[in-house]
Phi, psi and omega in degrees: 000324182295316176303310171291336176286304187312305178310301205283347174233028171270341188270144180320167136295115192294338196280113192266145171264030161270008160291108225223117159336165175237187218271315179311294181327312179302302141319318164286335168272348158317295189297320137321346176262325227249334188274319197300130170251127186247142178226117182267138198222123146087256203225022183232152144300104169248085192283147212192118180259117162268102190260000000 
């Protein structure tokens, strides 16, 4: 089994690295990171989108 795990992550990345996000994709998670607010109250997480 050790010998099939070494192979298998020993092979290139099928993943071309000219993939590049575009200038919109970049912007809405800008905006989407700047909007999100999370607020912890006892032991819960409360994610809150601030429009």
């Amino acid at each position: 089994m050790y010998y099939c795990m070494a192979k298998t992550y020993s092979k290139k990345s099928l993943v071309s690295q000219t993939m590049k996000p575009s200038k919109e994709t970049i912007s809405f998670l800008l905006s989407y990171s700047k909007a999100l607010s999370i607020l912890k109250i006892d032991n819960k997480n409360f994610e809150i989108i601030l429009n």
